[in-house]
Residue frames as a rotation matrix with the C-alpha (Angstrom) as fourth column:
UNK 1
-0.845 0.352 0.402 -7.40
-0.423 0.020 -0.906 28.18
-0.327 -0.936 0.132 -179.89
UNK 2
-0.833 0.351 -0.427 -10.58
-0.173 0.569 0.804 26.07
0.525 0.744 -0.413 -180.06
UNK 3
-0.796 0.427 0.429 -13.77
-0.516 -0.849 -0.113 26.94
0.315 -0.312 0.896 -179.41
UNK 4
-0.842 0.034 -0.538 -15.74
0.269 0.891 -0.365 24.87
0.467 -0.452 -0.760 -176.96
UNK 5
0.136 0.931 0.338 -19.12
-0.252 -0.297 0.921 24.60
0.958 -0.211 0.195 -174.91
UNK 6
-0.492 -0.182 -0.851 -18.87
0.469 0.769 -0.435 23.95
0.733 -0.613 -0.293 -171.51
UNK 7
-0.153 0.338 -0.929 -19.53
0.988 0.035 -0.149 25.21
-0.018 -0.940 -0.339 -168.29
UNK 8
0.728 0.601 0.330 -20.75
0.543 -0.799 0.259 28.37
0.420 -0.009 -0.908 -167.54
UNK 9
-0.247 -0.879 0.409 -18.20
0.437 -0.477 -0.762 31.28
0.865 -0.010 0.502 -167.16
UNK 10
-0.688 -0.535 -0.491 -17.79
0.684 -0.250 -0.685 32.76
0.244 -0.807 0.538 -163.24
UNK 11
-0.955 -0.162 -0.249 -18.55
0.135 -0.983 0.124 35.84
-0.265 0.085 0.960 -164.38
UNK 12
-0.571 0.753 -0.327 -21.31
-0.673 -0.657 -0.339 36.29
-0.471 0.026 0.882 -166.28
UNK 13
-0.160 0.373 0.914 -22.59
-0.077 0.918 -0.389 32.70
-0.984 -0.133 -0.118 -167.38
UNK 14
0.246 0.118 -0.962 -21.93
-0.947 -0.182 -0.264 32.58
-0.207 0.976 0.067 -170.77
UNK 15
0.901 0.092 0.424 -21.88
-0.030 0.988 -0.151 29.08
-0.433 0.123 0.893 -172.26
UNK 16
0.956 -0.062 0.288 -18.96
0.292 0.324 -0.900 29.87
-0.038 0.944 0.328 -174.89
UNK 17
0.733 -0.678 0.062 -15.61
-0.399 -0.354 0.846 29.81
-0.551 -0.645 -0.530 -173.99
UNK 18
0.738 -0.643 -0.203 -12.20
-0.485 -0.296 -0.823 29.29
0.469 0.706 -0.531 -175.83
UNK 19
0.841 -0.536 -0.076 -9.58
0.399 0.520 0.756 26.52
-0.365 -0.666 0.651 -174.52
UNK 20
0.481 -0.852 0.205 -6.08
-0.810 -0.521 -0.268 28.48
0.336 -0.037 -0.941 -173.71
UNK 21
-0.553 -0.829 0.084 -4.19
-0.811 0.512 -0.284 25.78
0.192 -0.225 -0.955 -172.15
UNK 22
0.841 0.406 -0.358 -4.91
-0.134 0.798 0.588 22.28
0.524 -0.446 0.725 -171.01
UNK 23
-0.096 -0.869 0.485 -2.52
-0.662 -0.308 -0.683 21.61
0.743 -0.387 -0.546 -167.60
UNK 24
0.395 0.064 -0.916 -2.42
0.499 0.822 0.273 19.32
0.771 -0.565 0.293 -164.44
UNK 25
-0.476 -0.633 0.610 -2.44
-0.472 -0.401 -0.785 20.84
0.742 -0.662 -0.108 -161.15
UNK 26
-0.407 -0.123 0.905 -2.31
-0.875 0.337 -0.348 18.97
-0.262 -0.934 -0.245 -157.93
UNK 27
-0.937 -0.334 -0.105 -2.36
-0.343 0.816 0.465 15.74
-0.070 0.472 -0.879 -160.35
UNK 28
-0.002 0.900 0.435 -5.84
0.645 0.334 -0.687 16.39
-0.764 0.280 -0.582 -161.89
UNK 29
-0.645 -0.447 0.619 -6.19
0.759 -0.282 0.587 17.22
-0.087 0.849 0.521 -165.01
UNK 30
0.342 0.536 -0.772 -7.47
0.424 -0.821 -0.382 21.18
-0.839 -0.197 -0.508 -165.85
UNK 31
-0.118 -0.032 0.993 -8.36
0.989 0.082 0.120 23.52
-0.085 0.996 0.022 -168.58
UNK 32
-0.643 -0.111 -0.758 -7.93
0.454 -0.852 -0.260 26.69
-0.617 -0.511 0.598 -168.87
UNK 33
-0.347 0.672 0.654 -10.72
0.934 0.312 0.175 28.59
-0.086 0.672 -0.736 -170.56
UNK 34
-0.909 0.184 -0.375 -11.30
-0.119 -0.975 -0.190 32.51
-0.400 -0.128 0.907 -171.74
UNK 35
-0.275 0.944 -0.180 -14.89
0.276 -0.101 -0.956 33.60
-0.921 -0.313 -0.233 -171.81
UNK 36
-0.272 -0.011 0.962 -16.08
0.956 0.109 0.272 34.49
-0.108 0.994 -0.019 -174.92
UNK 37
0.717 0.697 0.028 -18.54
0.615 -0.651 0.444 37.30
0.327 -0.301 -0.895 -173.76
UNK 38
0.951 -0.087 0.298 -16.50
-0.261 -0.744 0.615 39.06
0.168 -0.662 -0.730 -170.99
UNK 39
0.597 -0.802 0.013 -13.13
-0.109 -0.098 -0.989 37.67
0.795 0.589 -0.146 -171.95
UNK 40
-0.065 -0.526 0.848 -12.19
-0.963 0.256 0.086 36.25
-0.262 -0.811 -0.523 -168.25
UNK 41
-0.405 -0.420 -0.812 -10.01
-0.302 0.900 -0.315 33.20
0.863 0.118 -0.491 -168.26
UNK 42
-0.140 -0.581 0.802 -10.69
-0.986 0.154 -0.061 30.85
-0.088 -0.799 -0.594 -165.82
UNK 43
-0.592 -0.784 -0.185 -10.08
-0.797 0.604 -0.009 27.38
0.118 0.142 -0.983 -164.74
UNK 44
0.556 0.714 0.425 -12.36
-0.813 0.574 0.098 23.69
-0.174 -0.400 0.900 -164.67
UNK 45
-0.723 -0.467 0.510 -11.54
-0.635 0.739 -0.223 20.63
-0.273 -0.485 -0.831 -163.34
UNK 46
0.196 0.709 -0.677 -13.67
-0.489 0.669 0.559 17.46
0.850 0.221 0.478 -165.36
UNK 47
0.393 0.234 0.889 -14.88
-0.913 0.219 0.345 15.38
-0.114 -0.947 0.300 -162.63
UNK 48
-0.613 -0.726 -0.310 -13.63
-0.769 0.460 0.444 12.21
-0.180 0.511 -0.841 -161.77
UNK 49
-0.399 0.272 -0.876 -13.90
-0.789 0.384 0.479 9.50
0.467 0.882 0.061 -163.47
UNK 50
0.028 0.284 -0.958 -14.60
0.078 0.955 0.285 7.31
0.997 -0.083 0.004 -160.82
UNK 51
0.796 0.463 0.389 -16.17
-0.114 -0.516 0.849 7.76
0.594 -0.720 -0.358 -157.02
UNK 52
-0.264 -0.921 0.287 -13.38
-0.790 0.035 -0.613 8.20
0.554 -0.389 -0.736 -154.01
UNK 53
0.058 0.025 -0.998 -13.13
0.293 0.955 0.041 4.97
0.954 -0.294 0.048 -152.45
UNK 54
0.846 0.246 0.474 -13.53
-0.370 -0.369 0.853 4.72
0.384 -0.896 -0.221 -148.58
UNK 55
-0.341 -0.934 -0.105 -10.11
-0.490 0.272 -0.828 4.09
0.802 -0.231 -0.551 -146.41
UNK 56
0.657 0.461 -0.597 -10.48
0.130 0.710 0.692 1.07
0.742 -0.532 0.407 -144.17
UNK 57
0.306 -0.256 0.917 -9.34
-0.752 -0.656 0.068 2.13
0.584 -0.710 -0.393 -140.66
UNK 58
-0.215 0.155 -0.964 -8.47
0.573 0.819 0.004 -0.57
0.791 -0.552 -0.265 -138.03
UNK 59
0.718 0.695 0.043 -9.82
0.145 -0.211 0.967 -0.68
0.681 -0.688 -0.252 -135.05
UNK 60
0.226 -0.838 0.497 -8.03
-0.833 -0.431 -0.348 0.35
0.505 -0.335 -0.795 -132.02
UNK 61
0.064 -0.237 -0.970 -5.70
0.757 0.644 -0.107 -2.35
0.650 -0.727 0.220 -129.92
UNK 62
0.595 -0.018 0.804 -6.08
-0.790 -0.199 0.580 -2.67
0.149 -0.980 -0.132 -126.52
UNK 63
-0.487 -0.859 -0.157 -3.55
-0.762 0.505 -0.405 -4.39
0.428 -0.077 -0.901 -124.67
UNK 64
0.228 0.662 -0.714 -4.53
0.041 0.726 0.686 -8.29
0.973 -0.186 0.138 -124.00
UNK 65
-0.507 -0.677 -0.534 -3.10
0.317 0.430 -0.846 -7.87
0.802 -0.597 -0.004 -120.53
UNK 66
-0.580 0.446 -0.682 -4.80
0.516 -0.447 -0.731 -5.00
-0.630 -0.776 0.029 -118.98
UNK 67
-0.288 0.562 0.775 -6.96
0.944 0.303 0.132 -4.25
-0.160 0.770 -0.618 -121.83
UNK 68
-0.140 -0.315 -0.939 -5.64
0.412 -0.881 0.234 -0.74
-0.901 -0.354 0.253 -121.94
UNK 69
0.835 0.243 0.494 -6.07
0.540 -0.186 -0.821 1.38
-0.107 0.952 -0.286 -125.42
UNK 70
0.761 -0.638 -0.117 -2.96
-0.506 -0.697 0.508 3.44
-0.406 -0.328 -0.853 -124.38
UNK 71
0.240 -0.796 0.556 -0.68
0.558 0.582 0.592 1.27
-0.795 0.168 0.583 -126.59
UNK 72
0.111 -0.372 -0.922 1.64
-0.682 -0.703 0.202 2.65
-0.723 0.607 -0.332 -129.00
UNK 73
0.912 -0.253 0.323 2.73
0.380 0.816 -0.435 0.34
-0.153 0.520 0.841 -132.36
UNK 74
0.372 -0.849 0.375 6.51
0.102 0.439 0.893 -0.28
-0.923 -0.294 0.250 -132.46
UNK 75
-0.397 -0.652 -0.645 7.20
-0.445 -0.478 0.757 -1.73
-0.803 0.588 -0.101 -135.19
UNK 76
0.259 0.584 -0.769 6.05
-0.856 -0.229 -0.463 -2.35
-0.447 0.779 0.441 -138.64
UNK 77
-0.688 -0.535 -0.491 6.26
-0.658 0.174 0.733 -5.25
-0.306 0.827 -0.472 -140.85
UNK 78
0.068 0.996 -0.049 3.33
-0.931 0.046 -0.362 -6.00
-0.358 0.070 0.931 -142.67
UNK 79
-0.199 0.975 0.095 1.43
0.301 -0.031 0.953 -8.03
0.932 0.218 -0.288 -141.55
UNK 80
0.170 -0.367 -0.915 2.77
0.840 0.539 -0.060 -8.06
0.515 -0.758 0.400 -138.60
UNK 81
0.416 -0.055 0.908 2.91
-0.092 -0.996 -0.018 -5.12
0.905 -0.076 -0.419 -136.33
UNK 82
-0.169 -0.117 -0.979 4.25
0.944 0.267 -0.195 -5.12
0.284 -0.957 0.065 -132.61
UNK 83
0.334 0.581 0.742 3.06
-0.068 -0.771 0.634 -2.88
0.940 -0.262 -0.218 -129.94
UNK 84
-0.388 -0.617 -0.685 3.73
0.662 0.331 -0.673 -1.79
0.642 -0.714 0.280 -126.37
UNK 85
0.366 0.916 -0.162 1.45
0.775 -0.204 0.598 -0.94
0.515 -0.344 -0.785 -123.84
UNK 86
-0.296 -0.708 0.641 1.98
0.124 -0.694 -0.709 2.17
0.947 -0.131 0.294 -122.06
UNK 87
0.163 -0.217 0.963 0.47
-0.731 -0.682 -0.030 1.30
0.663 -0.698 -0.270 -119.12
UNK 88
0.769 -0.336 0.545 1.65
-0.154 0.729 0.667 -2.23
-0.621 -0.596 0.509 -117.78
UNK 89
-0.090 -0.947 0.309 4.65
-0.688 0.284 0.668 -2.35
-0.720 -0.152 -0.677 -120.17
UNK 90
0.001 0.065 0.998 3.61
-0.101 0.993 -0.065 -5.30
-0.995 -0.101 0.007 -121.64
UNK 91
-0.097 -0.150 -0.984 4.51
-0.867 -0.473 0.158 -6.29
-0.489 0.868 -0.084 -125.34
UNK 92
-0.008 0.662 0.749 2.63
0.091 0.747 -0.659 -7.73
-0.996 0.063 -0.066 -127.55
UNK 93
-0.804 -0.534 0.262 1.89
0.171 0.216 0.961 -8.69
-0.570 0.818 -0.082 -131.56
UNK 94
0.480 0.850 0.218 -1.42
0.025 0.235 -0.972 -8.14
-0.877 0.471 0.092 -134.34
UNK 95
-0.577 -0.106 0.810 -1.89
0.744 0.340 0.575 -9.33
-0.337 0.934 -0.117 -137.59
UNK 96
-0.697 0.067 -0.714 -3.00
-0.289 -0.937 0.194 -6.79
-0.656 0.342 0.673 -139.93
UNK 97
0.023 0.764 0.645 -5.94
0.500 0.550 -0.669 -8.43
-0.866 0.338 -0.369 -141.99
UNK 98
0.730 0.331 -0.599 -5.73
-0.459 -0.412 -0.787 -6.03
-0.507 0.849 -0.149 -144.76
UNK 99
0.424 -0.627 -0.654 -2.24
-0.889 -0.151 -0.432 -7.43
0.172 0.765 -0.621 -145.82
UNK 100
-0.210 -0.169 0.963 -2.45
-0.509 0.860 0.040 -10.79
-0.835 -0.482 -0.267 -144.36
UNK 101
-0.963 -0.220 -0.159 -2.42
-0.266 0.650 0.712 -13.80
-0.053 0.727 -0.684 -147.26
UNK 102
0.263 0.965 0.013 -5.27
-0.965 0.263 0.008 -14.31
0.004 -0.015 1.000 -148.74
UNK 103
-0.963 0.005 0.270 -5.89
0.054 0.983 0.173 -18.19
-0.265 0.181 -0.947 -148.32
């Protein structure tokens, strides 16, 4: 085992702690770590390495006919999506911009 500064233990903030395992759970890496002092194991998680990126939503379609928001999307084939209003019926195509060709 191999004795390590790091964070402060849970328990009783002791600096000096002992590495029992190194592991990956829910596909971040973690260490497992027994207190020196008060001899409770527990677990830290090194931050990541890099900030979470934001997810680019689209905006909602409205149908061009009756400019309804009540549309559902069909089907799928990026870029390309079709849709079908749910309240005149009417069916209709957008282009996805995020996976459209760049030119």
């Amino acid at each position: 085992m191999q004795k390590i500064e790091g964070p402060a233990c849970p328990k009783c903030g002791c600096m000096e702690s002992t590495l029992v395992r190194r592991c990956t759970e829910w596909g971040k890496p973690t260490e497992r770590r027994r207190c020196d002092h008060c001899r409770r194991v527990f677990t830290v998680q090194p931050p990541d390495p890099e900030p979470r990126k934001m997810v680019d939503y689209p905006l909602p379609i409205a149908c061009p006919r009756c400019d309804s928001y009540s549309v559902e999307t069909v089907t799928t084939r990026l870029p390309l999506r079709s849709h079908k209003c749910r309240d005149c019926g009417w069916s209709f195509q957008s282009v996805d911009r995020r996976h459209a060709a760049k030119s």
